[in-house]
C-alpha positions in Angstrom: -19.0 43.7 -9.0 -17.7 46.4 -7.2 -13.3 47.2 -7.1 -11.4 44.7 -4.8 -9.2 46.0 -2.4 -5.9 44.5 -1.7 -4.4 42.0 0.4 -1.2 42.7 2.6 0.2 39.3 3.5 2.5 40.8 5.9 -0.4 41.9 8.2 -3.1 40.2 7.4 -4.6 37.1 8.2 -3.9 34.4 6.6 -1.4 31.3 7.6 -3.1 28.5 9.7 -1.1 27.6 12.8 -1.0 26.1 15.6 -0.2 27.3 18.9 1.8 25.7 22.0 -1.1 25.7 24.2 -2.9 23.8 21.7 -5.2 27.1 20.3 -5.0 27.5 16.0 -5.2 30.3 14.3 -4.1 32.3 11.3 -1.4 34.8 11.5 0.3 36.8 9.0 3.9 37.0 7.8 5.2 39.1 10.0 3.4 37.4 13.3 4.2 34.0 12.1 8.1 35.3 12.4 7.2 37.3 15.9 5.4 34.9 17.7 7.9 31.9 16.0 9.0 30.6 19.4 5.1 30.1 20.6 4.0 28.5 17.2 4.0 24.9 17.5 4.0 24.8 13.6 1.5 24.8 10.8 -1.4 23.8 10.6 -3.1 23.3 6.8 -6.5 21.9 5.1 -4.3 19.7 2.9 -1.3 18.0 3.1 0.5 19.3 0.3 0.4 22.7 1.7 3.0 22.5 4.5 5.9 21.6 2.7 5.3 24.9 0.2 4.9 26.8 3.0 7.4 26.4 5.0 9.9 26.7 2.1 7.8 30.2 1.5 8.9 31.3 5.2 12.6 29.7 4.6 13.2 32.1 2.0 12.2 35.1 3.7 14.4 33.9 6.7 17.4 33.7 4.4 16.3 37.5 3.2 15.7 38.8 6.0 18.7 37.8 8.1 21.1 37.5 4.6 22.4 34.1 6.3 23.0 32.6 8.5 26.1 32.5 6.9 28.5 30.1 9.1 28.0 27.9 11.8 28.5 30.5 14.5 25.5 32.9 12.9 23.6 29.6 13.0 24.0 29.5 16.5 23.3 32.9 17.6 20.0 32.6 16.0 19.8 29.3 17.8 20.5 30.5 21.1 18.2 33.7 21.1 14.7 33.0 23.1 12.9 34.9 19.8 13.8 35.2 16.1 15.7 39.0 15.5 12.4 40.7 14.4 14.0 43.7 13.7 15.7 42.3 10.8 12.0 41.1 9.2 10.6 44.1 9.8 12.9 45.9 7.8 13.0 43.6 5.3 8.9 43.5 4.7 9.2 47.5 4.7 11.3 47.1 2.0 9.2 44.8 0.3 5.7 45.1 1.3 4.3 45.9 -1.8 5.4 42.3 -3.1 3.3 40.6 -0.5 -0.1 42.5 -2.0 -1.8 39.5 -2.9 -3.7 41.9 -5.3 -1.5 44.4 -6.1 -2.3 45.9 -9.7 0.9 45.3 -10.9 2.9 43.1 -8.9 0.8 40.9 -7.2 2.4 38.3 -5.0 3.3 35.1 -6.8 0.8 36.3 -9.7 0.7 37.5 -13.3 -1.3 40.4 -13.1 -1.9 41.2 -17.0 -2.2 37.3 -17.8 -4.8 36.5 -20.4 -6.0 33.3 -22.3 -5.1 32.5 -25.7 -8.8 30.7 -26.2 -12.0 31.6 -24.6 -12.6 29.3 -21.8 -9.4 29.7 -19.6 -10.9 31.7 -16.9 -12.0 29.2 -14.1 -14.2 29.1 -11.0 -11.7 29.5 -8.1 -12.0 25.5 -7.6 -9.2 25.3 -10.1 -6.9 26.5 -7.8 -7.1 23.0 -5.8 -4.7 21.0 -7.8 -6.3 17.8 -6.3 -10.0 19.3 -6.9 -11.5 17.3 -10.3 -11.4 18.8 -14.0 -13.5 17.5 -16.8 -12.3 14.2 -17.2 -9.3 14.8 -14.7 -10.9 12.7 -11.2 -8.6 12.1 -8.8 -9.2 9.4 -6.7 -9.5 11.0 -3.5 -10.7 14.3 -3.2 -13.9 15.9 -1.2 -14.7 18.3 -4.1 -16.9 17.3 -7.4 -16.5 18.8 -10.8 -19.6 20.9 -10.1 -18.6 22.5 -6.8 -18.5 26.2 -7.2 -15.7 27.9 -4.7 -15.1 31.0 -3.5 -12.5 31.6 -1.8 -11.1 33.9 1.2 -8.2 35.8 0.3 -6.5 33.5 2.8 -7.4 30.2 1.6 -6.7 31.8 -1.4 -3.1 32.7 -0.8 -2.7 29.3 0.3 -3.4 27.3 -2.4 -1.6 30.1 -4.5 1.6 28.7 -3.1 0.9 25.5 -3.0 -0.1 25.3 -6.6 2.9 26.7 -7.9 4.6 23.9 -6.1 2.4 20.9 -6.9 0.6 21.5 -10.0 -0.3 18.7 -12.3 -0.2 18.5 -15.7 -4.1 19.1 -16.4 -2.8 23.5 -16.1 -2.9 23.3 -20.2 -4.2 26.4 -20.5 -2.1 28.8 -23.1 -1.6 32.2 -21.9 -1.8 34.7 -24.6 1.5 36.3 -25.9 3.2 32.9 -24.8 5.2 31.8 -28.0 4.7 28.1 -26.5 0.9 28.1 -27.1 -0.1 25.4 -30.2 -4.1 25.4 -30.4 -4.5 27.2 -27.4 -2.7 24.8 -25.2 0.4 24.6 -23.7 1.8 21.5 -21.5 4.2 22.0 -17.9 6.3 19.7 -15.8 4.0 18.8 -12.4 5.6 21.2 -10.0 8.9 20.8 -8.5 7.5 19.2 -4.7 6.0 16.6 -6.6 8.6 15.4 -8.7 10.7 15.1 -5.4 10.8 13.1 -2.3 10.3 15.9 0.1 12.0 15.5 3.8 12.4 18.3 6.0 13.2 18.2 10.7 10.7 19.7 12.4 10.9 21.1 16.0 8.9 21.9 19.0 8.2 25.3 17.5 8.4 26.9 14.4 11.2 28.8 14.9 13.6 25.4 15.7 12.0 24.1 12.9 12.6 26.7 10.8 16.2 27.1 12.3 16.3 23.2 11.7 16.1 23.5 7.6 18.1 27.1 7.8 21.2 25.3 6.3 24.4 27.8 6.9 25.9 28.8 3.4 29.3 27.8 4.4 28.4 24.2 5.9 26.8 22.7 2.5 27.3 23.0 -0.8 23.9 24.2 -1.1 23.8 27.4 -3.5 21.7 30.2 -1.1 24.0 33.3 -1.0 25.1 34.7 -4.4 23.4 38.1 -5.5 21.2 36.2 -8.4 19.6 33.8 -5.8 16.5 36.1 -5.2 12.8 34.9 -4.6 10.2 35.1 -6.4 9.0 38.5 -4.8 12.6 40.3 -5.3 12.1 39.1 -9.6 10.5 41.6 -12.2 6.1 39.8 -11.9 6.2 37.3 -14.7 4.2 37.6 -17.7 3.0 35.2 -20.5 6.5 34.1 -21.5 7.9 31.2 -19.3 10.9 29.1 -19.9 12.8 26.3 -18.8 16.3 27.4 -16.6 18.7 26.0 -13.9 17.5 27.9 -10.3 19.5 30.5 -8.9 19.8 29.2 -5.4 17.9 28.0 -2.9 15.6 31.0 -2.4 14.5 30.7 -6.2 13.6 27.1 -6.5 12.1 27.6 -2.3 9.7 30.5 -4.6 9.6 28.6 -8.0 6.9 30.2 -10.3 6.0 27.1 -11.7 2.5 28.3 -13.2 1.4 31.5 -14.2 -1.6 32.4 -12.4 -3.9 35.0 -12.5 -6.6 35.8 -9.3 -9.5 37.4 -9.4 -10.4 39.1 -6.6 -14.1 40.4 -6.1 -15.7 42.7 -3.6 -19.5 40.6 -2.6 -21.4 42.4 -0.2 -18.5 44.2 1.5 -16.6 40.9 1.8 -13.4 40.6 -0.3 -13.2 36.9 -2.0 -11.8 35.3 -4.9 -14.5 33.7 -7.6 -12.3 33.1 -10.3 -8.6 32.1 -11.6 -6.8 31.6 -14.6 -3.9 29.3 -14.2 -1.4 28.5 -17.5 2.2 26.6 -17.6 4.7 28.6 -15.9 8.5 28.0 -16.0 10.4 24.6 -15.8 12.8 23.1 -13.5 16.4 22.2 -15.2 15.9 19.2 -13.1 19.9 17.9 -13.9 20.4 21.7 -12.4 19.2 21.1 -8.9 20.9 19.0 -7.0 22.9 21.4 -5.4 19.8 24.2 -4.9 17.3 21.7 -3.1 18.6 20.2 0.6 15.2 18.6 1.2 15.4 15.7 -0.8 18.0 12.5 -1.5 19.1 11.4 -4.5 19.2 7.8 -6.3 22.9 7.6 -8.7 22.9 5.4 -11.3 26.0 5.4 -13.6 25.4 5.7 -17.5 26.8 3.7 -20.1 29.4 6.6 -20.8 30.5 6.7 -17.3 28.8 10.1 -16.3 26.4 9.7 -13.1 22.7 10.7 -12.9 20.5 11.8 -10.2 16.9 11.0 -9.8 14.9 11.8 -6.3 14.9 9.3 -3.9 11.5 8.7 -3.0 9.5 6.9 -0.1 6.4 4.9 -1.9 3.2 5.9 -1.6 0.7 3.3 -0.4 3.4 2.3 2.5 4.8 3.5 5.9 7.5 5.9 5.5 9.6 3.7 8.4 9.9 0.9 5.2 12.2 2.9 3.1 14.2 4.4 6.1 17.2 2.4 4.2 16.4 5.6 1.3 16.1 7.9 3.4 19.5 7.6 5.7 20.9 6.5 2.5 21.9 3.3 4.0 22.2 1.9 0.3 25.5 2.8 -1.6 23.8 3.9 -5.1 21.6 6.6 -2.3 22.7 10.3 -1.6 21.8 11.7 1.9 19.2 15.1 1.9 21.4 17.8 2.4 19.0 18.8 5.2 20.1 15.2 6.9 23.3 16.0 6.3 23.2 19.1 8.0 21.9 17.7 11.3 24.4 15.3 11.4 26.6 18.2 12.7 24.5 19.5 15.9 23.5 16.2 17.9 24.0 18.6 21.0 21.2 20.9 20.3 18.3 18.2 20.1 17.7 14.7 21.4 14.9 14.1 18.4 13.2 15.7 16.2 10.2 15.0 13.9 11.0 14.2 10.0 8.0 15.7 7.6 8.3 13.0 4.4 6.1 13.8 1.6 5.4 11.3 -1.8 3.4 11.9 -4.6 1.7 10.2 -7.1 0.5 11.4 -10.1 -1.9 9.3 -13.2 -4.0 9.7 -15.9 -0.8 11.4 -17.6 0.1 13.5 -14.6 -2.9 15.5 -14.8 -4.3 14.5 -11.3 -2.8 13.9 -8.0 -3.8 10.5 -7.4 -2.3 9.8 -4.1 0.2 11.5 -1.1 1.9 10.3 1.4 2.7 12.8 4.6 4.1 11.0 7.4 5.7 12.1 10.4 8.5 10.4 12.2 10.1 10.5 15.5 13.6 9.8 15.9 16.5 10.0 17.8 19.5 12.6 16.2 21.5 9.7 16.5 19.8 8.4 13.2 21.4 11.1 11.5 25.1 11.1 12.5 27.4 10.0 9.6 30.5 9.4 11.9 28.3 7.0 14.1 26.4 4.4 11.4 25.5 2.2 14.4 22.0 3.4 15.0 20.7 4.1 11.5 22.4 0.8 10.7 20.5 -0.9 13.2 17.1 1.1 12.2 17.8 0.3 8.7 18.1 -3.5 9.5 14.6 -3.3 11.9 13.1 -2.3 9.1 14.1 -4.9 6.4 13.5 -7.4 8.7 9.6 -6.3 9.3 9.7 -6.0 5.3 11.1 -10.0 5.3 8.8 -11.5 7.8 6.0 -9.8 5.9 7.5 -11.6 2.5 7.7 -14.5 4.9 3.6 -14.6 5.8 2.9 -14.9 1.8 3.0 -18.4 2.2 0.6 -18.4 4.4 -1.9 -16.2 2.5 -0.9 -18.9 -0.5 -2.5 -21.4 1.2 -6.2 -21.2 0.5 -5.4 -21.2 -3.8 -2.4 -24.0 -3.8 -3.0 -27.0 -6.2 -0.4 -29.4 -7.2 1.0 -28.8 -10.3 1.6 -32.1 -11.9 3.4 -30.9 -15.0 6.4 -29.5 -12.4 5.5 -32.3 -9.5 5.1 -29.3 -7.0 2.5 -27.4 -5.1 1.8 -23.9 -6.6 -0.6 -21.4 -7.0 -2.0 -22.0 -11.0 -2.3 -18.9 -13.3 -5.7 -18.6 -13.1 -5.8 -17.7 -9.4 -2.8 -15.5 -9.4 -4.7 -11.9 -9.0 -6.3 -13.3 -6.2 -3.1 -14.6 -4.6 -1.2 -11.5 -5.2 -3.8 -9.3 -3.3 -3.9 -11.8 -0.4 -0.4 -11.9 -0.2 -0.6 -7.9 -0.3 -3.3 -7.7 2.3 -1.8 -10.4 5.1 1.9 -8.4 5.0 0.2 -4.9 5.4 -1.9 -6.4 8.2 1.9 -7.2 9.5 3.1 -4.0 9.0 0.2 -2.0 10.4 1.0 -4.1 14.0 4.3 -3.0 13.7 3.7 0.1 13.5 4.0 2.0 16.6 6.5 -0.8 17.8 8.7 0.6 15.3 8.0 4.4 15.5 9.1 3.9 19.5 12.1 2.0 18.1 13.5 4.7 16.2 13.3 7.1 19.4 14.7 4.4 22.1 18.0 3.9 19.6 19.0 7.1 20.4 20.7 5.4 23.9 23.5 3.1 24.1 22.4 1.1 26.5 19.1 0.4 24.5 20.9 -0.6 21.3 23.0 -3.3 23.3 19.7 -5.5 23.3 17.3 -3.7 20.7 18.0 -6.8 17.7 16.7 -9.5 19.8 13.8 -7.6 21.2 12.9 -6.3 17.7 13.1 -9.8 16.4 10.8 -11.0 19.3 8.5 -8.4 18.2 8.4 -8.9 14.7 8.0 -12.7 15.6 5.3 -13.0 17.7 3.3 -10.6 15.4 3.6 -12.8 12.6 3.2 -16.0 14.2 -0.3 -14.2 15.4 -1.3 -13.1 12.2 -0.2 -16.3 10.2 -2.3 -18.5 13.0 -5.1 -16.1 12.5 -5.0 -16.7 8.8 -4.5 -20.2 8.8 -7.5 -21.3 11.7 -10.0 -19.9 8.9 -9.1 -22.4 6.2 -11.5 -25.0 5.5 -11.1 -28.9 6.3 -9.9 -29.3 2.4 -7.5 -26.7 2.8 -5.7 -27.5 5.9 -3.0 -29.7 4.0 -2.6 -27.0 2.1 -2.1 -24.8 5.1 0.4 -27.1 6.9 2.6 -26.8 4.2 1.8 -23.0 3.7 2.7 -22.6 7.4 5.9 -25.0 7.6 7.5 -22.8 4.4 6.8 -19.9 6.2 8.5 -20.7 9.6 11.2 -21.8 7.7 11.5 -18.1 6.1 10.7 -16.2 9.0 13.5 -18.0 11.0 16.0 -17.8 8.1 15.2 -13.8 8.0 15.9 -13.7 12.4 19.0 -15.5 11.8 20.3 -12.9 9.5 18.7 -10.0 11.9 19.8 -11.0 15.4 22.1 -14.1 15.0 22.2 -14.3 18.7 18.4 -14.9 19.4 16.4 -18.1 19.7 14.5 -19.7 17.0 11.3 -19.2 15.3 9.1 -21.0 17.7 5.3 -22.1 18.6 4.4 -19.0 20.4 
């Protein structure tokens, strides 16, 4: 193959967006700052790439413009029509040879003398797609097979460059050669940093307020972004075989975390510059106790030990659910629940913006972490009121829609009971017998996400209307009515389809369930009429 050439991310090519009249493209670093106020925001092949690179452009931004430093640098940058370009542009003349995605010996975000300690660690360039199969590795959703033979653009490849280092699994066993970790050739990581937590970041009408959004001021957090030592991974010596474990720095490190240690291979074919192959081994791990005060994108869960020390875990959204059902989590509603710094932060500017769009990201990874089984990305719209800590009324109130959906969906599991209740003669009472109980449990499961998939957009328009006074005056009694009728609809949909020797069965499902459905209103919106025949 003949020499590759190399790859200036500053100029070239290579981040998808989206503009405001609707047009995508890709754009590289220095446009996507330029033409920040006309970008509507990203727009990537896979979900798991916009939260990796959007903390990339973060830590540039805090570079570049060493700040903002206080409040009032926050709001110059706020106020300006465009994003101070001058201050980028000197910043990638100073350190364009970092963005080379190529570079002989500093390639961006690579190891550029990395080697395997076996034979077989050089890949096809499908490797790079952390949710792409692997052997025996097979996630369950992916639109790649084991045999599919990449090659990728420099682009595409720079994109799941990032993302990798920030969601790889557990399958990147590889050793690296002149790593003192290596036993038998292989050598185990964490799964990278984004997956471990429950990512949530504001988004904007453009890229620049969203990137002004998650620009948290040094001196308004407790964040660690502005001491000397916090420097990406672009302003480090490359990294070689060796990797550690080790607290971040700041912000800007753990935004540029070098979580693998990856080597590209880039190939010239026919006059068209590509990437065939890659070698991908552990790369350094998160001091996860360390980062509590480095990462403002994600809550925290504290739980008190037996020796009266607190610990921290990420507070999470579920996968396999709407992101609107643990809204309690995320506005930290629940007292053992730690706010995202991020959330924190906009607590403090309800002035600036109305709403604003929350980007909340879950993983989940199986088969001993080595695949990424399933991801949730979900966007929510919501009123800045949600967010204001001195004014609980409308989170409260959000919170409590939400639990209430949860309970009338609990309350419809009598009704998806029905069809496999006997009478139990050892307890004298109607029950579902063990034998039918996997059968039961998915119904039960099916008929309450049929609930919550009605509610919905209902709920999505609630969490924008609470942002006025007036609307909250009356928003528990509607929301009750709404929640109602849609399970009295789905319960009587469910119930008409039982046989004639089933219909006892399904009275009684169907009286237990009003019962629960009003008992849950009650507690919602005491004020509001009862369950009724609707």
């Amino acid at each position: 193959m003949a020499e590759a050439e190399g790859f200036d991310l500053v100029d070239e090519p290579w981040l998808p967006v989206r503009m405001r009249d609707g047009a995508t493209r890709e754009v590289g670093l220095y446009d996507a700052f330029a033409l920040a106020h006309d970008i509507a925001g990203l727009d990537v092949e896979f979900p798991t790439q916009e939260p990796a690179l959007l903390r990339l452009l973060l830590a540039v931004c805090y570079r570049a413009l060493e700040g903002p430093a206080d409040h009032d640098s926050w709001e110059g940058l706020w106020a300006r029509a465009t994003l101070p370009i001058e201050a980028f542009s000197r910043y990638f003349e100073r350190f364009r040879e970092r963005f080379d995605l190529f570079h002989r010996t500093t390639p961006f975000f690579g190891s550029p003398h990395l080697k395997p300690a076996g034979k077989d660690g050089v890949k096809p360039a499908s490797r790079l797609i952390a949710h792409a199969p692997s052997g025996n590795n097979v996630p369950v959703f992916t639109p790649i097979t084991d045999a599919t033979a990449l090659v990728l653009r420099p682009g595409e490849a720079a994109r799941w460059l990032v993302e990798r280092h920030a969601w790889g699994t557990a399958s990147d066993k590889t050793g690296a050669k002149g790593n003192p970790k290596v036993k038998a050739g292989k050598d185990t990581p964490q799964i990278g940093h984004l997956g471990w937590i429950g990512f949530v970041a504001p988004f904007g009408r453009t890229l620049k307020e969203t990137l002004l959004l998650n620009l948290v001021p040094w001196s308004t957090t407790t964040l660690v972004t502005s001491g000397p030592d916090d420097l990406p991974a672009w302003e480090r010596p490359p990294t070689g075989p060796t990797r550690e474990m080790r607290p971040p720095d700041g912000t800007c490190d753990l935004f540029t975390w070098q979580g693998r240690r990856i080597r590209l291979y880039p190939e010239d074919r026919d006059g068209e510059l590509v990437v065939a192959q890659v070698l991908i081994c552990a790369g350094d791990d998160v001091m996860r106790e360390a980062i509590r005060n480095a990462d403002p994108h994600t809550g925290w869960r504290i739980r008190k030990q037996r020796d009266g020390t607190l610990s921290y875990t990420p507070s999470k959204v579920h996968v396999g659910q709407q992101v609107w059902r643990g809204l309690s989590s995320l506005l930290a509603l629940e007292p053992d629940i730690a706010r995202a710094g991020v959330l924190v932060w906009l607590a403090t500017f309800e002035e600036r913006v109305s709403r604003l769009s929350l980007l909340v990201t879950s993983a989940e990874y199986g088969n001993m972490s080595t695949t990424l089984d399933d991801f949730l990305s979900d966007r929510l719209e919501a009123a800045i009121s949600l967010f204001r800590t001195n004014d609980l009324e409308a989170a409260a109130l959000a919170g409590a829609a939400g639990s209430f959906a949860v309970e009338a969906g609990r309350a419809l599991w009598s009704v998806a009971n029905a069809p496999f209740l006997t009478y139990d003669q050892q307890h004298s009472r109607y029950a579902v017998p063990d034998g039918a109980q996997g059968q039961a449990r998915a119904a039960r499961d099916a008929i309450a996400e049929e609930l919550y998939g009605e509610l919905d957009a209902p709920f999505r328009r609630l969490l924008v209307d609470l942002g006025t006074r007036e609307y909250r005056l009356g928003a528990r009694a509607a929301w009750a009515e709404v929640v109602t009728r849609a399970a009295l609809r789905i319960a009587r949909r469910s119930l008409v389809r039982l046989s004639a020797s089933e219909a006892f069965f399904g009275a009684m499902a169907e009286g237990w369930f009003r019962a629960s459905l009003s008992r849950a209103r009650t507690k919602f919106a005491p004020s509001s009429t009862e369950v009724g025949s609707k």
